[in-house]
N, C-alpha and C positions, 0 to 999 in steps of 0.2 A: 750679631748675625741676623736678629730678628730683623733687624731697622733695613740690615739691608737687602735682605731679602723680601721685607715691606715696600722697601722704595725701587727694586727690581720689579715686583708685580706690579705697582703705578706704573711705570714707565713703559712697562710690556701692553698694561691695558689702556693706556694713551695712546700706544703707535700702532694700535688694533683698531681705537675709532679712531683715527686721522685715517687710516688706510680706508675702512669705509664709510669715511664721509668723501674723501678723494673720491672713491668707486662710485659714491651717489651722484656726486658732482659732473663727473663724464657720462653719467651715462642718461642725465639729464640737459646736456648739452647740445645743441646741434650739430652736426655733423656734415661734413661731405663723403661718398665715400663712391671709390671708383670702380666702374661696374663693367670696361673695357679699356683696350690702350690701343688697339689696332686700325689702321687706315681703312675705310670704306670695303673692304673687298676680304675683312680678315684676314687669318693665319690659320691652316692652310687657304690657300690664294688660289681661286678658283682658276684650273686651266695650268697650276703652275706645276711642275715634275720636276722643277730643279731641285738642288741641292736645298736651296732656303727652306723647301716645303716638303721636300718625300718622305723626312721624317714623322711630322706633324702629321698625314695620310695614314701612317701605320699605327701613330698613337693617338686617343683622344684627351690623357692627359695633357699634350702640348698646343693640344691647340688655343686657341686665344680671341675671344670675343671683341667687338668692334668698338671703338671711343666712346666713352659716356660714364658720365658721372651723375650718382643721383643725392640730393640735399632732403638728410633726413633731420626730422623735429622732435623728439622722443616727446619733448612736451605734451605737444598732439597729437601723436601718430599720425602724421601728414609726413606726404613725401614728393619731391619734384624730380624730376629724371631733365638731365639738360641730352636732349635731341632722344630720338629715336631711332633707332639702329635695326639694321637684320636679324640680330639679336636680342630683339625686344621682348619676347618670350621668356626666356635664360633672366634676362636682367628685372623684369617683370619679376619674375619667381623669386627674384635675389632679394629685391624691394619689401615683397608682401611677405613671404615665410618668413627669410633670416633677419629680416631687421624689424618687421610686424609692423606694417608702416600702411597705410592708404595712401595711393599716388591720386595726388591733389592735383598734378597739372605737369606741362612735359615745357619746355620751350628750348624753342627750337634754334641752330645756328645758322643753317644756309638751308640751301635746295640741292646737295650732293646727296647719290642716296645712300650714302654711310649715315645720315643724321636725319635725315625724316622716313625713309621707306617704312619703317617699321610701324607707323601709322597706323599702316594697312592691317595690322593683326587687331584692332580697336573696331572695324566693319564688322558687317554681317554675319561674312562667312568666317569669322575666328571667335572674338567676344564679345559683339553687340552689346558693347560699351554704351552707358549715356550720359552725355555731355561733360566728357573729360576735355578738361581747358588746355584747348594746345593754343601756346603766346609766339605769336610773329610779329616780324617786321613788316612795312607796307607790301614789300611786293613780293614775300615770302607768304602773305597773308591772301594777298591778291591770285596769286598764284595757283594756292590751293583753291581758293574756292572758284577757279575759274577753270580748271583743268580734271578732268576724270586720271584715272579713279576717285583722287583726294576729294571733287566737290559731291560725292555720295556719303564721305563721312560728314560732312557738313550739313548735306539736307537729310540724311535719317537722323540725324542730330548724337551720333556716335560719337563729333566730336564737337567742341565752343570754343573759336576761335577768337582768343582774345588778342588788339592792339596791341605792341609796344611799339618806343619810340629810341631812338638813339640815344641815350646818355639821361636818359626817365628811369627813376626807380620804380621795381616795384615790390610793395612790402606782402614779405609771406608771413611775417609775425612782428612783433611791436620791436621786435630788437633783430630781425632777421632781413635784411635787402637782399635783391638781383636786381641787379643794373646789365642793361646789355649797352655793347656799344662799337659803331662802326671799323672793320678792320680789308684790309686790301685781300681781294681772292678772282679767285675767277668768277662772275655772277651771270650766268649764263641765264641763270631761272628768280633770283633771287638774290639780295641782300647779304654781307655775311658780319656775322659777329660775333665778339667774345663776350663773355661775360663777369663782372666783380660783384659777388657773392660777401655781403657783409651782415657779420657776426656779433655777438654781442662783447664779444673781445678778439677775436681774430679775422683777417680777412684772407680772400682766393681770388689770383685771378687766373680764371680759363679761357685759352684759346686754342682749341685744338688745329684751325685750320687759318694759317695765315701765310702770304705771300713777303718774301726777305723784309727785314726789319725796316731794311734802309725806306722801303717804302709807305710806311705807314708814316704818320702825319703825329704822331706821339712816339717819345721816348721810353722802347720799352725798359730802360736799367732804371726809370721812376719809378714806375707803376710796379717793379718788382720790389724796389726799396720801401714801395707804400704798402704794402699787403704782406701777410704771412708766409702764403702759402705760393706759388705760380706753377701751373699746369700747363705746360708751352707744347707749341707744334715739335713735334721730332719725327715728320716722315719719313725721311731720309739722312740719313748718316753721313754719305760722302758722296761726292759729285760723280756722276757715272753708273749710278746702282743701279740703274734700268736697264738693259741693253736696249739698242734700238729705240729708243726714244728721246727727245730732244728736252732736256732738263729745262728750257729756259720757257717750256710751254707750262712746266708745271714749277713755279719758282716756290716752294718754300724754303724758310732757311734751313741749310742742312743741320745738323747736331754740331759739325766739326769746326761751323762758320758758326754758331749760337756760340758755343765755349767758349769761339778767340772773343767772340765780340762782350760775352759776360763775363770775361778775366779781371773787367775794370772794374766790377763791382766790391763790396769789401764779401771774405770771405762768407760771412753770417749771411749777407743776401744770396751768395750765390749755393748755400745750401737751401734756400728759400724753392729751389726749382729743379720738377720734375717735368721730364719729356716724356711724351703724351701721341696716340693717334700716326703710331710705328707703323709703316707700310712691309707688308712681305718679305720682301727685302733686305728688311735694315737687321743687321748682325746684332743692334739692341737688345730687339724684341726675348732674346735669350738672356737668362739672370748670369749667365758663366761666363760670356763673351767675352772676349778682350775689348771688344766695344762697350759692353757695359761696365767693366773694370776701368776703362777710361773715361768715360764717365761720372765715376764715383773717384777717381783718382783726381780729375777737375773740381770736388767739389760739388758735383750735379747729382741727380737721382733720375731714375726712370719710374713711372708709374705702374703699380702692377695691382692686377685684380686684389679687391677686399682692400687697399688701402684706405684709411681715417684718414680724416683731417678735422678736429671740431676746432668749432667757430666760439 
């Protein structure tokens, strides 16, 4: 009885340190972790009293903050936030308190103002920020510094606007990449792009804002088979969710034309992806939906606030 109540405690006090050596292990890792899922304009959806949003007015548990995802380092307590939102603030707070993180730098996807406005809280009149490195493309870089309000954070030097290039990496640590790289959208002000986030064992790829698959110049069932994680556009659900407006102005792929199109994948990738950067709208953005339940019945995932992902 002794031996085996001897070899009972060994084996109790082994899967005590595996568990926290596990624990050391994650929480030493790098991390993405998502800080919005909503289209430009949030949830509640400014202006809107339908059905989608009268709820969300009455509650402020429902409501739901705007796309972005920020890459934490626990190593260094460094933190990058990909785009700046109208709820930069909220996600700001998310960043520094609960993950204890210093935002190292922000980079940006286009010129919609779901993904840069939020800039504007880095000025004067909110944080008199100095020299927080926000990463653009040429004419997403061009842009700001040539256009007010944005070229004020530039010259009080609130913010350091650093280069990138298409399909250029750049390293945030010896084992950590962000690659950005060219993706089809509307570029009315600027450039648009996703970006592949690589880990020291896992990778991401994020696009929150991209125009039907068929149009891009790369195969997205690769690049979802090449990476861990994929964080895809989902603004819309089904054809027609807008009233009075012409879908074909704003072409991204719906959710219900991604699924037909990702069924080819084997199932292990197609658990690989979550939809991301939900418009008002889409019957997703809710975890009960029978939209979301289809969803997950395809094998897919939706993005929701506080999700991990280490790298």
């Amino acid at each position: 009885m002794r031996i085996i109540f001897f070899i009972s405690f060994i084996i109790s006090v082994s899967q005590k340190i595996q568990s926290q050596n596990n624990h050391q292990y994650l929480t030493k890792r790098p991390y993405a972790v998502v800080l919005g899922t909503t289209q430009d304009g949030g949830f509640p959806h400014a202006g809107c009293e339908k059905l989608c949003c009268i709820d969300a007015w009455l509650s402020d548990s429902l409501r739901k903050m705007v796309a972005s995802i920020a890459i934490i380092d626990p190593r260094t307590g460094l933190a990058w936030m990909i785009d700046a939102t109208p709820d930069f603030a909220k996600q700001y707070h998310i960043i520094t308190n609960k993950h204890k993180a210093r935002l190292a730098g922000i980079f940006l996807t286009h010129a919609h103002m779901g993904h840069y406005s939020g800039l504007m809280q880095l000025g004067r009149e909110v944080m008199g920020a100095k020299n927080v490195v926000v990463y653009a493309m040429p004419k997403m870089k061009k842009y700001l510094e040539e256009n007010g309000p944005w070229n004020q954070l530039v010259k009080l030097k609130n913010i350091k606007l650093f280069p990138i290039k298409d399909k250029e990496e750049v390293l945030l640590a010896r084992d950590l990449i962000i690659e950005p790289f060219l993706v089809p959208h509307r570029d009315e002000f600027s450039e648009t792009v996703g970006y592949n986030i690589i880990g020291p064992n896992e990778s991401m790829l994020y696009i929150p804002d991209i125009d039907k698959w068929e149009k891009w110049e790369h195969d997205i069932l690769f690049w979802i088979e090449s990476n861990s994680y994929a964080l895809l556009d989902g603004t819309f659900y089904y054809d027609d969710e807008v009233p009075n407006r012409n879908m074909s102005e704003i072409p991204h792929p719906l959710i219900i034309e991604s699924m037909n199109y990702f069924s080819r994948l084997l199932k292990r990738d197609q658990r690989k992806i979550f939809f991301i950067h939900m418009n008002h709208t889409n019957p997703a953005l809710l975890e009960k939906s029978a939209a979301s339940r289809s969803i997950i019945k395809n094998g897919h995932n939706t993005a929701r606030l506080g999700m991990k992902f280490y790298f």
